[in-house]
C-alpha positions as CSV (number, residue, x, y, z in Angstrom):
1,X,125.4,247.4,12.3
2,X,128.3,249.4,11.1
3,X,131.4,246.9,10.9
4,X,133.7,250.0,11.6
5,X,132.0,250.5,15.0
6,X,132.7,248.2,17.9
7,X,130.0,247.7,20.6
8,X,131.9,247.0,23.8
9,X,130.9,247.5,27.6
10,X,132.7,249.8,30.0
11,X,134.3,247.1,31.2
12,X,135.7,245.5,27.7
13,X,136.8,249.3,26.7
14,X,139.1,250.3,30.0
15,X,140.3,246.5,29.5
16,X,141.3,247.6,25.7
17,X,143.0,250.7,27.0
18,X,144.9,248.7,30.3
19,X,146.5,246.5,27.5
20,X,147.2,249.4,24.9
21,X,149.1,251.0,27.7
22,X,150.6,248.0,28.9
23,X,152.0,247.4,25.3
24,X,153.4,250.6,25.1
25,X,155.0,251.4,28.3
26,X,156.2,247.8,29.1
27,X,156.4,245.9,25.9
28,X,157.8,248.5,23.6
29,X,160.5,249.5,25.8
30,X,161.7,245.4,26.2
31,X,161.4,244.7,22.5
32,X,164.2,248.0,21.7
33,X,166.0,246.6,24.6
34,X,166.4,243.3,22.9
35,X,167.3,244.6,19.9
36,X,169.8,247.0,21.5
37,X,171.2,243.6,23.5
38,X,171.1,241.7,19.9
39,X,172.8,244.5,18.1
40,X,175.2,244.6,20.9
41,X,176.5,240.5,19.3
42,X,178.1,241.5,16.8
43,X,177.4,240.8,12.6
44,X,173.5,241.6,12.2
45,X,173.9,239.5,8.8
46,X,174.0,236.3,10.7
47,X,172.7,237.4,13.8
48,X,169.2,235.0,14.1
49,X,168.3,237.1,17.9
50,X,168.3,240.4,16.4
51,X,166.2,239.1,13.2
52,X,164.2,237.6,15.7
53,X,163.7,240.5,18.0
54,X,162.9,242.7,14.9
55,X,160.0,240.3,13.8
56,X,158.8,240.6,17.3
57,X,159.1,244.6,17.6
58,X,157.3,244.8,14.4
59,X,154.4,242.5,15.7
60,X,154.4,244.4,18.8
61,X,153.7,247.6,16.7
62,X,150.8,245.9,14.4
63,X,149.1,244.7,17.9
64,X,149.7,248.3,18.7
65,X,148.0,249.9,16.2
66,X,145.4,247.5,15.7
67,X,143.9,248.2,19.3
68,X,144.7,251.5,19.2
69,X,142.2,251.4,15.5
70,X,139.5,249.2,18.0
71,X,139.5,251.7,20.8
72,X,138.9,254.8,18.2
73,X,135.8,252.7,16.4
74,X,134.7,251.5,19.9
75,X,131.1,252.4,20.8
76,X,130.7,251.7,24.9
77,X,127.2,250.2,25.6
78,X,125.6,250.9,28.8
79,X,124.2,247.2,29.5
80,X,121.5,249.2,31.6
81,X,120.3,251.1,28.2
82,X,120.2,247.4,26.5
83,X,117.0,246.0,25.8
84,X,116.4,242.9,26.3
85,X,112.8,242.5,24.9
86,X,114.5,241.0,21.6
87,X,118.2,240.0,20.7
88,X,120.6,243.0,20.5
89,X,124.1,243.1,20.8
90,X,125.4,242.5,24.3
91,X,122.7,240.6,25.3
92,X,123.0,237.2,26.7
93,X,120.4,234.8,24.8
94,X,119.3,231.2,26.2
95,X,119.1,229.1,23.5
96,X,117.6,225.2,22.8
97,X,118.6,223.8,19.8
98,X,115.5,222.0,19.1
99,X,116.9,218.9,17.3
100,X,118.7,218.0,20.6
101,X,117.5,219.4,23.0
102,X,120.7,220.6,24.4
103,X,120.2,224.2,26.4
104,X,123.3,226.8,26.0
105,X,123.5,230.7,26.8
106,X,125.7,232.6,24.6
107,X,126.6,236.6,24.7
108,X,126.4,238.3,21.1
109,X,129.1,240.7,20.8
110,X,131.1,242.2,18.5
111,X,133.3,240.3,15.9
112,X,136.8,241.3,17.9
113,X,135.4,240.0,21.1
114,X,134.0,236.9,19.8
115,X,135.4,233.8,22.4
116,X,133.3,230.7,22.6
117,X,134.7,229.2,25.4
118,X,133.7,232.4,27.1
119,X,130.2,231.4,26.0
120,X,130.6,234.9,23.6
121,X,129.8,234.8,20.0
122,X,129.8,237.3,17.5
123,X,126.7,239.2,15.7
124,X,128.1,238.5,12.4
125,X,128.4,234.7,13.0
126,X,126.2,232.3,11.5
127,X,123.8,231.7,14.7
128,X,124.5,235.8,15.6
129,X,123.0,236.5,12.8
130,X,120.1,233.9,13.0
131,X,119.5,235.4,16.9
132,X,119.5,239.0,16.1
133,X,116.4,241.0,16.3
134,X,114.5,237.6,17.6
135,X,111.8,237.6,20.7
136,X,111.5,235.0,23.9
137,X,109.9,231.8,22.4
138,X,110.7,232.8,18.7
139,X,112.4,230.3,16.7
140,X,115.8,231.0,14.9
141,X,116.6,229.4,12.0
142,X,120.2,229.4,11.4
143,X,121.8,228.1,8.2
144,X,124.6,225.9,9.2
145,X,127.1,223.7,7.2
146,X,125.1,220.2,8.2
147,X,121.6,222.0,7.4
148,X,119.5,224.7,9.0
149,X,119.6,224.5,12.9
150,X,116.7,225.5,14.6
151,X,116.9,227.1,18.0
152,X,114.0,228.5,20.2
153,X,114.8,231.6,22.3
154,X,114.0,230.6,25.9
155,X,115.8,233.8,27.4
156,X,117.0,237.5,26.9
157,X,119.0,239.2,29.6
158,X,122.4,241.5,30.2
C-alpha cells in the first residue's frame, strides 16, 4: 500500500470536502475577523488576543492544507468492488483473540481515519498489519508489546 494514497469510501471523501469547505468559507473568514477585532485594541506588542488569534489563524491554515494534501492523495473505494474473501482495506474483520476469548469487529482503514472507539483501525497498525491479506478461520499472529497475540478470523464483510 502506497502511504501517499488514502483509501477512503464515498462517504469518508465528500465528508473530507464538507469540512475543507467549511474551514474555508466559515472558519477563515472568523479567524481574520478576530484578528481585525484584536488589532482594532490597540499595542499588538502586548496584545495576548491578537497573538492568540494569530496562532489560531495559522493552525486553521495547517488544518487547511493538510486536508486539502488528503483529499488530492485520496483513493475512493467502492465498498461493492471490495473483496471480502480475505482482509483488505475497508473491510470489516471479526476477530477472537484466542487467549481470551473476547470477540471484537474492527474496520481497517487508512492511517488518517484510524478511530478505535469507532471500532476503525488502521492497516499500518500492529493488528492491521497482522490481519491484512488473512482468510475466514486463519489465524493472525500479531506481535504486540506483552507478546504475540493470536487472533482467528471468524468474519470478512463491508
Amino acid at each position: 500500500m502506497n502511504e501517499a494514497n488514502m483509501y477512503v469510501t464515498k462517504e469518508t471523501f465528500d465528508k473530507m470536502r464538507e469540512d475543507l469547505q467549511k474551514m474555508k468559507s466559515v472558519d477563515r473568514p472568523a479567524a481574520s475577523r478576530a484578528i481585525a477585532e484584536a488589532r482594532e485594541k490597540g499595542d499588538l506588542k502586548e496584545n495576548a488576543e491578537y497573538d492568540a488569534a494569530k496562532e489560531a489563524q495559522g493552525m486553521l491554515e495547517a488544518k487547511i492544507k493538510q486536508l486539502e494534501g488528503a483529499i488530492a492523495n485520496a483513493k475512493i473505494v467502492d465498498t461493492s468492488d471490495i473483496d471480502t474473501s480475505k482482509v483488505t482495506i475497508l473491510t470489516k474483520v471479526t476477530i477472537t483473540n484466542i487467549a481470551t476469548k473476547k470477540t471484537v469487529t474492527y474496520q481497517i482503514v487508512g492511517e488518517k481515519e484510524a478511530d478505535l472507539k469507532a471500532g476503525k483501525i488502521s492497516a499500518g497498525s500492529p493488528i492491521g498489519k497482522g490481519l491484512l491479506g488473512k482468510q475466514k478461520g486463519e489465524v493472525a499472529e500479531v506481535q504486540a508489546p506483552t507478546g504475540v497475540m493470536k487472533y482467528k478470523i471468524e468474519n470478512i464483510t463491508v
